[in-house]
C-alpha positions in Angstrom: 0.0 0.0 0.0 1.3 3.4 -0.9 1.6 6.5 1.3 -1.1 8.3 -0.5 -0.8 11.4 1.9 3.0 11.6 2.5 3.3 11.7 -1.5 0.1 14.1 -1.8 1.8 16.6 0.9 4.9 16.2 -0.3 4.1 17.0 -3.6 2.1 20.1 -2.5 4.7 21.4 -0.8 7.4 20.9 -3.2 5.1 22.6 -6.1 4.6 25.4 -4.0 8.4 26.1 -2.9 8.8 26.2 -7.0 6.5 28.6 -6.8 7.6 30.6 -4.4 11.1 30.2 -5.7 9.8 31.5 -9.3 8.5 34.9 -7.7 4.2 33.6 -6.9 2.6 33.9 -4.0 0.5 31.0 -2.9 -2.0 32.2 -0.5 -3.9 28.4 -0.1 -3.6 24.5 -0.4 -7.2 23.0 -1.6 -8.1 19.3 -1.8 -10.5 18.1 -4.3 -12.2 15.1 -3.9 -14.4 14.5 -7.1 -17.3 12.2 -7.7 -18.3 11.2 -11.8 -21.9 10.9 -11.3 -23.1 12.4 -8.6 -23.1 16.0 -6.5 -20.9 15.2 -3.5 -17.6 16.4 -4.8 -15.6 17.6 -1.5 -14.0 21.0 -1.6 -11.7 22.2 1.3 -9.1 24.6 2.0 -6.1 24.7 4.5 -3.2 27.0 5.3 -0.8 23.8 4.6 -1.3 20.8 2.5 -1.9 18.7 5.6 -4.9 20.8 6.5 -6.2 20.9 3.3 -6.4 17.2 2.9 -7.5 16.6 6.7 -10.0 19.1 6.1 -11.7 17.3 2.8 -11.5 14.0 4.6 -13.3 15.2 7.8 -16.3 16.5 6.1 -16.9 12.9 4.7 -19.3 10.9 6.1 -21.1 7.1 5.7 -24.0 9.3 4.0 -21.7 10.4 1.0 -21.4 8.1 -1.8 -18.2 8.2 -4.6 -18.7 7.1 -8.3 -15.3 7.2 -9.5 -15.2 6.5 -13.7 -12.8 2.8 -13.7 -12.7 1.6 -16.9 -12.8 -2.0 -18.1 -9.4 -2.2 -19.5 -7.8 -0.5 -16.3 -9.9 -2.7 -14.1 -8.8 -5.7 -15.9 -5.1 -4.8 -15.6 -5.4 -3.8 -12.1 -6.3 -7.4 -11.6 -3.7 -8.6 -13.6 -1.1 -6.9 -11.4 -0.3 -4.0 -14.5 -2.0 -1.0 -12.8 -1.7 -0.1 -8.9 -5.5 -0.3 -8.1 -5.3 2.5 -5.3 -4.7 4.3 -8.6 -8.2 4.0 -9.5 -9.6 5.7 -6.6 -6.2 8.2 -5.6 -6.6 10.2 -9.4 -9.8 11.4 -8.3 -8.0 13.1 -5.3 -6.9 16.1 -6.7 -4.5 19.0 -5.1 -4.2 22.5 -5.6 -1.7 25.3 -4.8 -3.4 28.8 -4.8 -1.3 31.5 -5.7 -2.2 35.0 -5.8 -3.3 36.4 -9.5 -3.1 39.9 -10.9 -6.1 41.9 -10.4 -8.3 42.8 -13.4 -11.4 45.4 -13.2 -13.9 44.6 -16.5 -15.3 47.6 -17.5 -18.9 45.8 -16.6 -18.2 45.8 -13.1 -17.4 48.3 -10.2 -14.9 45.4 -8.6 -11.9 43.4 -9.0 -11.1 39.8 -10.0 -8.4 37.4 -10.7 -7.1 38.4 -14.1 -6.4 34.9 -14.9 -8.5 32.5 -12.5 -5.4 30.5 -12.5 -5.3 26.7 -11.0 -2.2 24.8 -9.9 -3.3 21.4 -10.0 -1.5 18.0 -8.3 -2.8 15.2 -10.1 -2.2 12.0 -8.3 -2.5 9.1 -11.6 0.1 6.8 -9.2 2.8 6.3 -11.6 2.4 9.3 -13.7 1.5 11.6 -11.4 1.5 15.0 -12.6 0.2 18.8 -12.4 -2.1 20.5 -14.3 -1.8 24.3 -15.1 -4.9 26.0 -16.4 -6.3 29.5 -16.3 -9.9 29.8 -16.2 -10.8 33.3 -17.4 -8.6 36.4 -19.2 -9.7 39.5 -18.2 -9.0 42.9 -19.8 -6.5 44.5 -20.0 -4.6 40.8 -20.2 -5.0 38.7 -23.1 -4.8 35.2 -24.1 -1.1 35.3 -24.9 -0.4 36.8 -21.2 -2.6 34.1 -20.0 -0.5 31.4 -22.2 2.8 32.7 -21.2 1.9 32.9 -17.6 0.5 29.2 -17.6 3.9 28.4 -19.7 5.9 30.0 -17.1 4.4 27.8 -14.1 5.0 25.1 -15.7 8.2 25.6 -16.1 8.8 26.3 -12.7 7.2 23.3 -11.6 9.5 21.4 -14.3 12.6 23.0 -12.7 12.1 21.3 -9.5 11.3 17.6 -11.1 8.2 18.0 -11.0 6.0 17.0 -14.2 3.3 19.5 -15.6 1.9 20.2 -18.6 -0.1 23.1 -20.1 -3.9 22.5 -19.3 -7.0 24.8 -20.7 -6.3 28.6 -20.9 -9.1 30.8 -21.5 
């Protein structure tokens, strides 16, 4: 049996001291705990990677009930002895380091959002675990190209410490 959350806060903490080390703040750990078909996807926050992931698993009850996608051909080789099956359930445990994003005011709106909406996400797909960088929205006066090159840039900080990402959505 793995150490699920020794890797999970390991690799938390080693994304974020790339990050910090490449000039972002991170502000927040979240855990992500996501169901395929139904509504009880678990959410939580923390100050530290531990918290994050103790705070997800303590909101979890016997009332809760996970559908995780498995398909037949990773089922069979989990059988077989080709595929770790804690795999199977640990993917869908997802990990994300917050960091803080330019502010952006849209000419709609008397406030201020993230320019970006950008996500730094652990992946856990025990053996190629990886991260995920994405940006969820641009906002003016940043365009799609700042949005690319910023997501670009994470990544490669996250490369330069052995970790593996790779360029998700940018919007």
């Amino acid at each position: 049996m793995t150490d699920f959350r020794g890797e999970f806060v390991d690799q938390l903490q080693t994304g974020a001291e790339a990050l910090e080390d490449a000039g972002y703040e991170v502000i927040a750990y979240q855990t992500e705990i996501l169901s395929g078909a139904t509504a009880e996807d678990v959410i939580e926050n923390g100050e530290t990677p531990e918290e994050a992931l103790d705070n997800a698993l303590s909101t979890m009850s016997s009332e809760e009930r996970f559908f995780f996608y498995i398909g037949g051909d990773e089922l069979q080789e989990a059988i077989t002895g080709d595929k770790d099956p804690e795999s199977l359930v640990y993917r869908n445990v997802k990990g994300l380091v917050e960091i803080d994003d330019p502010a952006a005011q849209p000419e709609w709106s008397d406030e201020e959002y993230s320019a970006f909406g950008t996500a730094v996400r652990y992946v856990p797909e025990h053996p190629d675990d990886h991260w995920e960088v994405s940006t969820a929205e641009t906002i003016d006066p940043y365009d799609f190209e700042d949005a690319r090159e910023r997501v670009q840039d994470i990544v490669d900080a996250l490369e330069e410490y052995g970790l593996e990402a790779e360029v998700g959505s940018v919007n």
